[in-house]
N, C-alpha and C positions, 0 to 999 in steps of 0.2 A: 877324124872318125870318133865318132862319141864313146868314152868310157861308159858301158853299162854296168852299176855295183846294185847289189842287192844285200842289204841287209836284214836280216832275221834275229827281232830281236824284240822283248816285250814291250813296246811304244805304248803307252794310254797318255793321255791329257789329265790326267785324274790319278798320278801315280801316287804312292801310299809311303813308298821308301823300298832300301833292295836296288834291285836288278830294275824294277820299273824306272825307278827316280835316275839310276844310270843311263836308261832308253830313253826317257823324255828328255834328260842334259843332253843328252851326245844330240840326238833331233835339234834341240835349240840350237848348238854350237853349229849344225851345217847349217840352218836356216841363218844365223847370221853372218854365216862365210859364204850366203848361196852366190853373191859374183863371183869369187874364184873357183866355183863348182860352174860357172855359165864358162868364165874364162878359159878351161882347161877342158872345156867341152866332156864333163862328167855329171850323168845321170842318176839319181838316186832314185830306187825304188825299198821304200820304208815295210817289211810287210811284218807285222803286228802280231806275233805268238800270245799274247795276254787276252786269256781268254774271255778276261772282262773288260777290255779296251774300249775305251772311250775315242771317239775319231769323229772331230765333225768337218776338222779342215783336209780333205783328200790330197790336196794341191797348194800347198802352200808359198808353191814357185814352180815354175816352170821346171827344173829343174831335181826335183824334190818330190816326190808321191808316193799317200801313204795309203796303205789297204792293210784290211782285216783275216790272217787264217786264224782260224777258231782252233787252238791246240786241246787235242782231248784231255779227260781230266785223268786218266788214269794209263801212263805211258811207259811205264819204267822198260817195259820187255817190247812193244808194239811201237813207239817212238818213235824211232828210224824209218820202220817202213810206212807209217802214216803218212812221215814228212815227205819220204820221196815218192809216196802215192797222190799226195797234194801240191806237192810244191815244187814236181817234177818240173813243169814249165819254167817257173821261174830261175831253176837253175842252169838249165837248155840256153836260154836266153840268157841269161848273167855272162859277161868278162870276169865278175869277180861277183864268189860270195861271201858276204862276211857274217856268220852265225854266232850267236850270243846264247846258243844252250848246243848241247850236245849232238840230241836228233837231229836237228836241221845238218850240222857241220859233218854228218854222219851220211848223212844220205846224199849232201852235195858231194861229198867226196867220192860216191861212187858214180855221179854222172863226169865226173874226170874236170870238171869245172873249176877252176883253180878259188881254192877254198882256205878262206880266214876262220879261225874260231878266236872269241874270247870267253874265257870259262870265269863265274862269279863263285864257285863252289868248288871248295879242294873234297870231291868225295871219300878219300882216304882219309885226310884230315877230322873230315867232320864224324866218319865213321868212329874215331877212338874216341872224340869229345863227347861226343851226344849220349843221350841215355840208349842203353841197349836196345832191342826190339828182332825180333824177326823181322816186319814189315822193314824194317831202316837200314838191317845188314843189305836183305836182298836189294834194296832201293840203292845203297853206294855200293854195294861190292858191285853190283852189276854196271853202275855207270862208272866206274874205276875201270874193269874191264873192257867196258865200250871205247872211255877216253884212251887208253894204250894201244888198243886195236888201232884207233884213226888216228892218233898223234901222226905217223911217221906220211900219213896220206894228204897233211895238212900244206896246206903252201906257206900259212905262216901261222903263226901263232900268237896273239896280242896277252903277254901277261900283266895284270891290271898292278904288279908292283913285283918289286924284285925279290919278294918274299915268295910268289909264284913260282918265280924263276927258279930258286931255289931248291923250291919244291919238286922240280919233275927230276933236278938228279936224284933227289932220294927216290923217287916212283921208278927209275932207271929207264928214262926216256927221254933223255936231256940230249938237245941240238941245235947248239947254238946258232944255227943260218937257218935255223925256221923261227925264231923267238926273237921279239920283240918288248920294251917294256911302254907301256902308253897307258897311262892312270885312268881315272873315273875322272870325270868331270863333273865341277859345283855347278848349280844355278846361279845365273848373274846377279840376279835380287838381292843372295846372301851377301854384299860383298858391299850393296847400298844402306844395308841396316843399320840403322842408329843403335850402337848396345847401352843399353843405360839399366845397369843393376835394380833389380827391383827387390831387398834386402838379398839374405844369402841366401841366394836358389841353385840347388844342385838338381840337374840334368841328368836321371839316366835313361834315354832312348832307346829301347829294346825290344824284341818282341818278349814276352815273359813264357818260357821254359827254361829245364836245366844249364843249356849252354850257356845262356846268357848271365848263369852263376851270380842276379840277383841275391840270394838266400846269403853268401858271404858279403857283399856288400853292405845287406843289412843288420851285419854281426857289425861290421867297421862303424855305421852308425852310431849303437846300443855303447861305442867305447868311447864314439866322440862328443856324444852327448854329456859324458862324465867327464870331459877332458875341455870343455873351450864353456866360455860365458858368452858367445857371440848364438845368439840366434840364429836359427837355420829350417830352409825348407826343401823337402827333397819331395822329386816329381818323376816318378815311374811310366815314361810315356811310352805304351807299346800294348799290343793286341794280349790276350791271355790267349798262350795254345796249346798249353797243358794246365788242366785245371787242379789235378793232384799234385803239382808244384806250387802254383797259387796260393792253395790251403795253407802249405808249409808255409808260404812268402806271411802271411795273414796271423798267420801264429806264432810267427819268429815275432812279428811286430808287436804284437799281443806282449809275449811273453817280456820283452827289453821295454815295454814300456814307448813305443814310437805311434802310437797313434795321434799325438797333436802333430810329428812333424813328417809325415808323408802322406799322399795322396798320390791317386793312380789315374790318368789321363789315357784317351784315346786322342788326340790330334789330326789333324789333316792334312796333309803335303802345303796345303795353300797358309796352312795355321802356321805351322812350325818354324818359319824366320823369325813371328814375333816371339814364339817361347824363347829362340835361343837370343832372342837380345833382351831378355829380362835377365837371364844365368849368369852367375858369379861361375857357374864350375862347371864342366859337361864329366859325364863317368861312367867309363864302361870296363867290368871287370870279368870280362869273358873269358871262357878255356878255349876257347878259337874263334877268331877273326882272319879274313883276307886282309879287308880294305876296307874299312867301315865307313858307310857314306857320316853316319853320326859326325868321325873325329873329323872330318874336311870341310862337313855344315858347320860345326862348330869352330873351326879355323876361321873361316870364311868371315863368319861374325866378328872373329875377337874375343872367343872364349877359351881360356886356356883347358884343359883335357888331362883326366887322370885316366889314366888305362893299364888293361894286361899286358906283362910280356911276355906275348904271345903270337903267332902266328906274324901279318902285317905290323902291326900297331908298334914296332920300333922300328921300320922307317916311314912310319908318318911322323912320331910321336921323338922329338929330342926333349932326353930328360934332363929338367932344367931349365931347360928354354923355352920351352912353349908349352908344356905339360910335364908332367909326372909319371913315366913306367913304374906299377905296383907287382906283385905277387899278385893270382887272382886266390891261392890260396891262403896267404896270409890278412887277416881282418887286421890285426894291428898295425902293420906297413901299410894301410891302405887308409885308415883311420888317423896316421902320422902326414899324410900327404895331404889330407883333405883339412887337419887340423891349420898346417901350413899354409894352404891357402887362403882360407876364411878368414885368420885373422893378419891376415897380408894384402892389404886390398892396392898397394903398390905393386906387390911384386904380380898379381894379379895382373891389372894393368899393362905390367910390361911382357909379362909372357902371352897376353889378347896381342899384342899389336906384334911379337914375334912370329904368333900363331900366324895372324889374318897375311903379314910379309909371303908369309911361307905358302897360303892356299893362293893369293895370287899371282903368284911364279911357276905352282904347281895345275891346278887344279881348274883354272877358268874353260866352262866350256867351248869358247871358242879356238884355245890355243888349242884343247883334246879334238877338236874338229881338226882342226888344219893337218895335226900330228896323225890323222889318220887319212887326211886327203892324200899327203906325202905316201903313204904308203900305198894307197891303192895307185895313184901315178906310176911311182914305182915299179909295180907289180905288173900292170897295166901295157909296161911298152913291149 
């Protein structure tokens, strides 16, 4: 009898990075496991919450079909009921659904359908980090309360690293026979990339607002610029989505004096393997991360990684070995780490090839396919 799975979850061909570049990895990983999805007689049906989804292959295999719901743009309170006003059918008919945001895993769960979530966003989390806002409390305090309401309705739980896990005892919702830990999955491409340094190019891959606590990164600069005779270029790759941060990022620069060595890049998901095999260093010194697709792209490559400690990013990230955990508050430990590296192009070297070890034992998306077929089988009988 055919396993019917449905997942809901933001798939485009055209993803940007996020929760998309997870949806399009995890898609690749079944489409190259789709025998053991014909073998075990399991059906995927792909359907597409990204509201600007790209889809031109429907049918990618017999076994694998992908369609387009158009998630509205303004959900926080209406969400749920959208989902289960649209996507009722698809749940009716599921064995199993596997949602990848909130709403959908919220509304499956009141048609009694035995219902997976994985969640890319700690909204408690990001609530203390982010800058303040009315619109941002209502936005996480309310899906903080949605996620506690349905935790306990869930069949299972997929947390994208054990820092998740960790996470729901302090939210006081923690059950360990509904939780699971199953990572993000890399694209296979990154793993083909030739890395050949192209002088010292640091990497930080962001979007640019507060969280992303650019603005102390670029205080670490202004000290390392005084401190190494090694040349350096640094490459701010990520959308601006607060512009009165920006200003500030602009006139820090100003002020230390960094305008010969940064420049700010928009990239493309198709672009970004070649950036990261030109990097000497990848750098992200955030006040919260999950699971940053950055540090695993840049594993994948053979780029060692300076990062926060914070959130995820210490069990991706072994210090020493394949990167560096900084303070994201301290610019001078963070300016010491990057000093370290630049002019260490061995120990470079050797922490790229710890790195790249570690993302293909962890991280390929085929293996995150299979580690999620076993579950639905599982779940299934």
């Amino acid at each position: 009898m055919t396993l019917k799975v449905t997942l809901m979850l933001p798939y485009t061909e055209k993803p940007y990075g996020g929760a998309r570049a997870v949806a399009y990895n995890t898609v690749e990983g079944f489409r190259k496991i789709a025998k053991l999805l014909e073998k075990n007689d399991v059906h995927l049906t792909i359907v597409s919450t990204a509201r600007d989804a790209v889809i031109s292959k429907k049918d990618m295999h017999p076994n694998i079909e992908i369609l387009h719901y158009k998630f509205p743009s303004f959900a926080t309170f209406s969400g749920a009921f959208h989902s289960y006003k649209k996507n009722k059918y698809f749940f009716l008919s599921s064995d199993l659904v596997h949602a990848h945001d909130i709403y959908n895993a919220f509304a499956s769960s009141q048609t009694r359908t035995k219902t997976i979530m994985t969640l890319h966003g700690l909204y408690w989390r990001d609530l203390k980090a982010d800058r303040f806002s009315v619109q941002r409390l209502f936005y996480y305090g309310w899906n903080t309360l949605q996620f506690a309401t349905i935790f306990h309705k869930l069949t299972k739980f997929v947390a994208i690293s054990r820092y998740v896990q960790r996470e729901l005892k302090v939210l006081g919702i923690y059950d360990e026979s509904k939780i699971i830990v199953i990572e993000n999955p890399v694209r296979d491409e990154l793993f083909d990339v030739e890395h050949v340094e192209t002088g010292n190019l640091i990497l930080y891959p962001a979007k640019i607002y507060p969280l992303k606590n650019q603005l102390t990164f670029i205080k670490a600069l202004g000290i390392l610029k005084n401190q190494t005779r090694e040349d350096f270029k640094v490459i701010f790759a990520g959308k601006v989505v607060d512009a009165p941060y920006y200003s500030q990022i602009l006139s820090g620069i100003k002020k230390l004096n960094l305008q010969n060595y940064i420049k700010f890049e928009l990239y493309s998901y198709e672009k970004m393997p070649d950036v990261y095999a030109q990097c000497s260093i990848t750098a992200l010194t955030s006040y919260h991360e999950n699971a940053p697709m950055s540090i695993s792209e840049s594993f994948a490559v053979g780029v060692p990684v300076i990062a926060s400690n914070v959130g995820g990013i210490p069990y991706m990230v072994s210090h020493g070995k394949d990167g560096f955990i900084v303070q994201p508050n301290n610019p001078e430990d963070i300016a010491e780490k990057l000093l370290i590296l630049l002019e260490d192009r061995k120990l470079r070297k050797r922490m790229g090839k710890e790195a790249k070890k570690k993302a293909q034992e962890r991280w390929r998306d085929r293996v995150i396919a299979e580690n999620l077929l076993n579950l639905y089988l599982q779940l299934g009988e």
